[in-house]
C-alpha positions as CSV (number, residue, x, y, z in Angstrom):
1,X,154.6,-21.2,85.3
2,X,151.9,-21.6,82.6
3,X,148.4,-22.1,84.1
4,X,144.6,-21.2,83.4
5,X,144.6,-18.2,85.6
6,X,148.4,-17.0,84.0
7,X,146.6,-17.4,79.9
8,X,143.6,-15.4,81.5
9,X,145.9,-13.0,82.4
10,X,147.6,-13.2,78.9
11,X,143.6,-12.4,76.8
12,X,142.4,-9.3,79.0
13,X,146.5,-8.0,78.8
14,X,146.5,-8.4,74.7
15,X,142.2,-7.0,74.6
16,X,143.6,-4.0,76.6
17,X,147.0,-3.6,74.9
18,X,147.2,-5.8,71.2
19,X,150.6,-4.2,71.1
20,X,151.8,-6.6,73.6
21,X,150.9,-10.0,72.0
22,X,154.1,-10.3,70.2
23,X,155.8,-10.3,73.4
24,X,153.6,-12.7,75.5
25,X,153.6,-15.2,71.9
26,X,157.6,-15.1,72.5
27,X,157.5,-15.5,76.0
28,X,155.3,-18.6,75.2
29,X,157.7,-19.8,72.9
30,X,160.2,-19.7,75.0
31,X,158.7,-21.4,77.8
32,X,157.8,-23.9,75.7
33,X,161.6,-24.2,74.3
34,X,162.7,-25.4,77.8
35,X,160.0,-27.6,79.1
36,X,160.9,-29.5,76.0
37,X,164.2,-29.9,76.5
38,X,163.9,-30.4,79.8
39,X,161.3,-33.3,78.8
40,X,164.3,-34.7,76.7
41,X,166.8,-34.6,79.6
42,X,164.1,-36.3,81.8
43,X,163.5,-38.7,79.4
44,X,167.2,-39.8,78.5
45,X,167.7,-40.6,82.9
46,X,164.5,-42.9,82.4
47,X,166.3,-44.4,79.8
48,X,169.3,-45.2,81.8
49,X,167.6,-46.3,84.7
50,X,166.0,-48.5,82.9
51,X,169.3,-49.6,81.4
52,X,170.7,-50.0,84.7
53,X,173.4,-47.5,83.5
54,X,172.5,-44.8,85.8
55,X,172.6,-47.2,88.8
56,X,176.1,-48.3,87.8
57,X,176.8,-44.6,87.7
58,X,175.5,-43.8,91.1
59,X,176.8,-47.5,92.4
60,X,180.5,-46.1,91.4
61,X,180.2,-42.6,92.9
62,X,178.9,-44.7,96.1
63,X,182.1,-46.9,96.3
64,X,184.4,-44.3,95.4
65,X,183.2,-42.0,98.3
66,X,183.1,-45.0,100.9
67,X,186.9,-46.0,99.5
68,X,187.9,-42.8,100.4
69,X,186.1,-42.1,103.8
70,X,187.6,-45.1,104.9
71,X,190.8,-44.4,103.7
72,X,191.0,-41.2,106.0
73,X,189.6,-43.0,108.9
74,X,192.2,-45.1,109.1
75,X,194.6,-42.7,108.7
76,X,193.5,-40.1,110.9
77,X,192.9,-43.4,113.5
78,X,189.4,-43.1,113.2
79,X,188.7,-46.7,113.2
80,X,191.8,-47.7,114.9
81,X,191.4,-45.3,117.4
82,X,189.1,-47.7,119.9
83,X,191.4,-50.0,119.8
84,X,194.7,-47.6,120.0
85,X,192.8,-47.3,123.4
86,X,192.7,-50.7,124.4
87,X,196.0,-52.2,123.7
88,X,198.1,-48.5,123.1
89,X,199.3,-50.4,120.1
90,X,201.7,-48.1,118.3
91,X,202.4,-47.4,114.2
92,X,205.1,-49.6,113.0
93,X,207.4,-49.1,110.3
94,X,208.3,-52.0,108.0
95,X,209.8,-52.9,104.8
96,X,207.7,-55.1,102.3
97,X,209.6,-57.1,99.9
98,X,207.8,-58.4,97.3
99,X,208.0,-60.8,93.8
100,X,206.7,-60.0,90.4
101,X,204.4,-63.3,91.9
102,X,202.6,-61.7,94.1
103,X,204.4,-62.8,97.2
104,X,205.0,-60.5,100.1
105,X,206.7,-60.8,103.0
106,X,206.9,-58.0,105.7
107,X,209.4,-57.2,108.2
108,X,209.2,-54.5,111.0
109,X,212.1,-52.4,111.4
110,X,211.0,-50.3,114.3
111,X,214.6,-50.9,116.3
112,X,217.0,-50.9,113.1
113,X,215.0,-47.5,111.6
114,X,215.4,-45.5,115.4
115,X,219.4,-46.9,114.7
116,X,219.0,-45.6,111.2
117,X,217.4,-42.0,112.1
118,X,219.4,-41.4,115.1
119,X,223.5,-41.9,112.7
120,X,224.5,-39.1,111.2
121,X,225.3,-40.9,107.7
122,X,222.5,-41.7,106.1
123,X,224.4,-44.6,103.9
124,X,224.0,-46.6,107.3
125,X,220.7,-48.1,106.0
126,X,223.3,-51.0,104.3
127,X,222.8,-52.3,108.0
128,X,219.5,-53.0,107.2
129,X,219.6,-53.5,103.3
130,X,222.3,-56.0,104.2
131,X,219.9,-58.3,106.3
132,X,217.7,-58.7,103.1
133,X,220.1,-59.0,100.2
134,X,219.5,-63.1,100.0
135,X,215.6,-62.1,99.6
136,X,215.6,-59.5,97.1
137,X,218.0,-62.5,95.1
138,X,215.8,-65.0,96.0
139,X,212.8,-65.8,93.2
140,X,213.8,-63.8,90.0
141,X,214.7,-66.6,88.0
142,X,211.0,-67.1,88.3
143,X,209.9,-63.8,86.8
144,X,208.6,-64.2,83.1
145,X,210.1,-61.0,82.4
146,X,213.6,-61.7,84.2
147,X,212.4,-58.8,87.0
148,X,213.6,-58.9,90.7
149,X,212.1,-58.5,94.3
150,X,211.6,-54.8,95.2
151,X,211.4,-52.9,98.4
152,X,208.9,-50.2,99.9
153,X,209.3,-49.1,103.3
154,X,206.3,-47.5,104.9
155,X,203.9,-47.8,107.9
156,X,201.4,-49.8,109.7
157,X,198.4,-47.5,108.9
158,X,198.9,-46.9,105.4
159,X,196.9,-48.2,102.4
160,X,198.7,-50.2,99.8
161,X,198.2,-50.4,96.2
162,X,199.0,-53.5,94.4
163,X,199.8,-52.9,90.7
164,X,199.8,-55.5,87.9
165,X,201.4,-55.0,84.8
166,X,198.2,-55.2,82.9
167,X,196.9,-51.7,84.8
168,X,195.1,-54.0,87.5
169,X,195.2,-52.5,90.8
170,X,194.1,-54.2,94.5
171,X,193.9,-52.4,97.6
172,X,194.2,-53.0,101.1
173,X,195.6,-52.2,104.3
174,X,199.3,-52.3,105.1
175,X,198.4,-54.0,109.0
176,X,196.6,-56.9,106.6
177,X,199.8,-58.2,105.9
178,X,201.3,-60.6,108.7
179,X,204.8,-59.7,109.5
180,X,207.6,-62.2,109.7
181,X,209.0,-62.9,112.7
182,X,211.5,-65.8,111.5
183,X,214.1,-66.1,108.5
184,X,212.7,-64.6,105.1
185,X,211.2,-67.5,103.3
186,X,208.9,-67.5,100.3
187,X,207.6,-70.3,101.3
188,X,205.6,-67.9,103.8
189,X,204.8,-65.2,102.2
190,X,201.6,-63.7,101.7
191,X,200.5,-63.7,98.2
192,X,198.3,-62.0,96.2
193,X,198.1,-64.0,92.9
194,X,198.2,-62.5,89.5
195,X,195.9,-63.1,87.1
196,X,197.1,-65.3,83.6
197,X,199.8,-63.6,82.8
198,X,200.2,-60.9,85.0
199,X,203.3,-59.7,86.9
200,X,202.6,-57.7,90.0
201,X,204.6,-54.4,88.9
202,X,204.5,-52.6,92.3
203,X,203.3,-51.7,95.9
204,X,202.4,-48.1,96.6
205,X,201.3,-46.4,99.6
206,X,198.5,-44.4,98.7
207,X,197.3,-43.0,102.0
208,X,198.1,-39.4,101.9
209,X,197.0,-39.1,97.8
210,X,194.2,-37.2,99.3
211,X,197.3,-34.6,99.4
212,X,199.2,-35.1,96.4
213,X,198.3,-33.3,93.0
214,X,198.6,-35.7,90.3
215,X,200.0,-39.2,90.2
216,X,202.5,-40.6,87.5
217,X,202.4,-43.6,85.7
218,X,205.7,-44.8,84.4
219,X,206.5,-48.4,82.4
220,X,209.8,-50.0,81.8
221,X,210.8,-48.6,78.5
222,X,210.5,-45.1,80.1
223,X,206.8,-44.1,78.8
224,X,205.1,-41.6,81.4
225,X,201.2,-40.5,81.8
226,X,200.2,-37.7,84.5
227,X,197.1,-38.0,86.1
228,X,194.6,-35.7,88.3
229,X,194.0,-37.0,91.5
230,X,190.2,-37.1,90.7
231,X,190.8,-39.3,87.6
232,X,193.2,-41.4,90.1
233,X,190.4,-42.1,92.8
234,X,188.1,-42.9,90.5
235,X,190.3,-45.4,88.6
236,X,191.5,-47.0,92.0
237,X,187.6,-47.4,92.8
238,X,187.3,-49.3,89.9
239,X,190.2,-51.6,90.5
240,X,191.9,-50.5,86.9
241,X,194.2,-47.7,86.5
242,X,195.2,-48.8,82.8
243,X,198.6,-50.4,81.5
244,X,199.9,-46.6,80.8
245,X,201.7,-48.1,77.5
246,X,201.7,-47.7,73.6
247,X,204.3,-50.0,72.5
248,X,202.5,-54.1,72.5
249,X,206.2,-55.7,74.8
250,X,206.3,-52.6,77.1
251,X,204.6,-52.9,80.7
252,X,203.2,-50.3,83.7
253,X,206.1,-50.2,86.1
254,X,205.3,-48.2,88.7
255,X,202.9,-45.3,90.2
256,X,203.9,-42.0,91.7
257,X,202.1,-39.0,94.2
258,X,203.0,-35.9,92.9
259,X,202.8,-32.7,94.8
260,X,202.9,-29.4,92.8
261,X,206.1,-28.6,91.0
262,X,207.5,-32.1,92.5
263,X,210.5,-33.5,90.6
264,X,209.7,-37.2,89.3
265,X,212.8,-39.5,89.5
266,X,213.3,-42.7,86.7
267,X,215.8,-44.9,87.4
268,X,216.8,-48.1,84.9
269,X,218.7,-51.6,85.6
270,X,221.9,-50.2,84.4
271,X,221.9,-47.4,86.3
272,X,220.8,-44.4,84.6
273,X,218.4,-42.0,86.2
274,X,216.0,-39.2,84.5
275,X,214.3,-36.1,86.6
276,X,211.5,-34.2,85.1
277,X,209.7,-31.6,86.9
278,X,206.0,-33.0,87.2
279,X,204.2,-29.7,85.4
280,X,205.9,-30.4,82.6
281,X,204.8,-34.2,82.0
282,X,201.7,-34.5,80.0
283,X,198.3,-36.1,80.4
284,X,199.6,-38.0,77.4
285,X,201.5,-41.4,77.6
286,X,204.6,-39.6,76.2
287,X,208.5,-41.3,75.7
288,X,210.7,-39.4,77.8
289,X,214.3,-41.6,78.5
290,X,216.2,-43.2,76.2
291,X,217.2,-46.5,77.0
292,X,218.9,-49.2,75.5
293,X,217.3,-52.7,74.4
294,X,218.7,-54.4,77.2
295,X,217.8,-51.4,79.9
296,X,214.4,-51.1,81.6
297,X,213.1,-48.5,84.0
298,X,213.1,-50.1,87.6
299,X,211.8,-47.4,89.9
300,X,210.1,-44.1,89.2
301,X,209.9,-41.6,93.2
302,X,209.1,-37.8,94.0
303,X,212.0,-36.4,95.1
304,X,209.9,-33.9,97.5
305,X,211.6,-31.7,100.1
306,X,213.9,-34.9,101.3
307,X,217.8,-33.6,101.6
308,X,219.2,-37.1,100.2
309,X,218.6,-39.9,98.4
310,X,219.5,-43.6,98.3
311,X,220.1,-45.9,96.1
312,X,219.8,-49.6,97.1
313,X,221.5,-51.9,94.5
314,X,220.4,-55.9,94.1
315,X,223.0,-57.1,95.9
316,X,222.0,-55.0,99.1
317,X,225.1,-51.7,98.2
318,X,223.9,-48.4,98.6
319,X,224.5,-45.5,97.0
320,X,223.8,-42.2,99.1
321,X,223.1,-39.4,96.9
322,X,222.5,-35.5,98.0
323,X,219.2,-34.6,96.6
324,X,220.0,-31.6,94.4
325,X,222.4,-33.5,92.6
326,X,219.0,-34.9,90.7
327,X,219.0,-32.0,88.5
328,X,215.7,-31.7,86.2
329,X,215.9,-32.3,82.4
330,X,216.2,-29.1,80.6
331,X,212.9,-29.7,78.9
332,X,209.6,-31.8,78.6
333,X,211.3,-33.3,75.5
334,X,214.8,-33.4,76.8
335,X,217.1,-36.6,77.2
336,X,219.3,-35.3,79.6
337,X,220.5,-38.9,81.9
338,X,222.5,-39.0,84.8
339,X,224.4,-42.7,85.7
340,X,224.7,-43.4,89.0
């Protein structure tokens, strides 16, 4: 620190020694250096305080920390645990189905899935599948894009994503959502409306990405874009994780949690699947399947640790698949399919 008592020092040190002025001039210089650059950095955060840009800054840092703290209170019970207490309410499982309009309708499965976990073939989920085969039909001729009803099957505590075609995301809690407790009808669905010309493009549960490495971003013509979970958080604060697309008539499809070394799955219309391992996917929207004009990728999943897979078909068939017969593409450029 520069001060009258510090250049006092300075004059009786160079009338003693003159040999050492050239080092207290440099050390002068020095100091001097700093202070002005540290003037500058003071001065550019009054600039964009003044802007307001600063306060937009720390406004998104604020709602990206309270999205995620009360993300894991709800899925460590934190804020459900008082009333957990009070009416011993446990988790349910259900299946959402929902229309490229927004509609929703949700269906609890909690004595169909213990029938499910407790038969020794998986391919006994048709029981359920069957049950829903007239909704999943029901509303595509209304689809701009020609696209069907689609499935997700998760739990009452999650947190689900809602992803629009134009990158547009909307979160909320899965419990939110009022289940049905008659026949499926559209006319009673929830709906969360698109936007012009939107299309909602998925539902994804997104309460353990607190554990997942990277997410994926596929579209329909088979375009991919890996993402660091950072990046994602902050995107999903801001409502708007991006279309993910280069080419003007392609559109986001889906969303993906990685974990490390994770295999990503891509599965079209007609039946053809792809499997990359997720460290070699770029941070790039790259191509990676090669489909034909009338094809279009309809799911993208992380195969994980799970020993199967199945395939559920539009007309409610399933398809039970071991899961190392996904067998990874033998490079990041590769076109290696599979048909189902």
């Amino acid at each position: 620190m520069i001060n009258p008592e510090k250049i006092e020092e300075w004059i009786r040190e160079v009338e003693e020694r003159p040999a050492s002025s050239s080092n207290i001039i440099r050390f002068v210089a020095n100091r001097l250096r700093d202070l002005a650059q540290r003037y500058e950095e003071l001065l550019a955060e009054v600039v964009q305080l003044r802007s307001g840009q600063k306060v937009e800054e720390y406004e998104a840092r604020i709602a990206s920390l309270q999205y995620q703290l009360d993300l894991l209170r709800r899925q460590v019970s934190g804020e459900l645990l008082e009333e957990a207490l009070a009416e011993t309410a446990p988790e349910t499982t259900s299946i959402f189905i929902y229309s490229p309009q927004g509609q929703v309708l949700r269906v609890e499965l909690n004595a169909d899935l213990e029938a499910v976990r407790n038969a020794p073939d998986p391919s006994s989920a048709s029981t359920i599948v069957a049950r829903f085969s007239s909704a999943l039909q029901a509303g595509e001729e209304n689809s701009q894009h020609g696209l069907p009803p689609r499935l997700v099957w998760t739990g009452s505590q999650e947190e689900l994503l809602f992803l629009f075609d134009s990158g547009r995301t909307v979160t909320m809690p899965a419990s939110s959502i009022p289940a049905c407790t008659g026949p499926l009808d559209w006319q009673q669905a929830f709906i969360e409306e698109p936007r012009g010309a939107e299309e909602l493009a998925a539902i994804v549960p997104i309460g353990r990405m607190s554990l997942a490495d990277s997410i994926v971003q596929a579209s329909r013509r088979g375009f991919v874009k890996k993402m660091l979970r950072g990046a994602f958080v902050t995107f999903v604060a801001k409502n708007f994780v991006g279309p993910g697309v280069v080419q003007p008539k392609d559109r986001t499809c889906g969303l993906t949690l990685c974990a490390e070394n994770d295999r990503l799955v891509m599965v079209s219309k007609e039946g053809f699947s792809l499997t990359k391992e997720t460290g070699s996917l770029s941070y790039r929207v790259e191509d990676t399947l090669q489909l034909g004009l009338s094809d279009h990728i309809v799911d993208s999943f992380a195969v994980g640790k799970k020993p199967w897979v199945v395939f559920v078909t539009q007309s409610g068939k399933v398809i039970n698949r071991d899961s190392d017969w996904l067998k990874a593409a033998s490079s990041a450029k590769s076109r290696d399919q599979t048909e189902i």
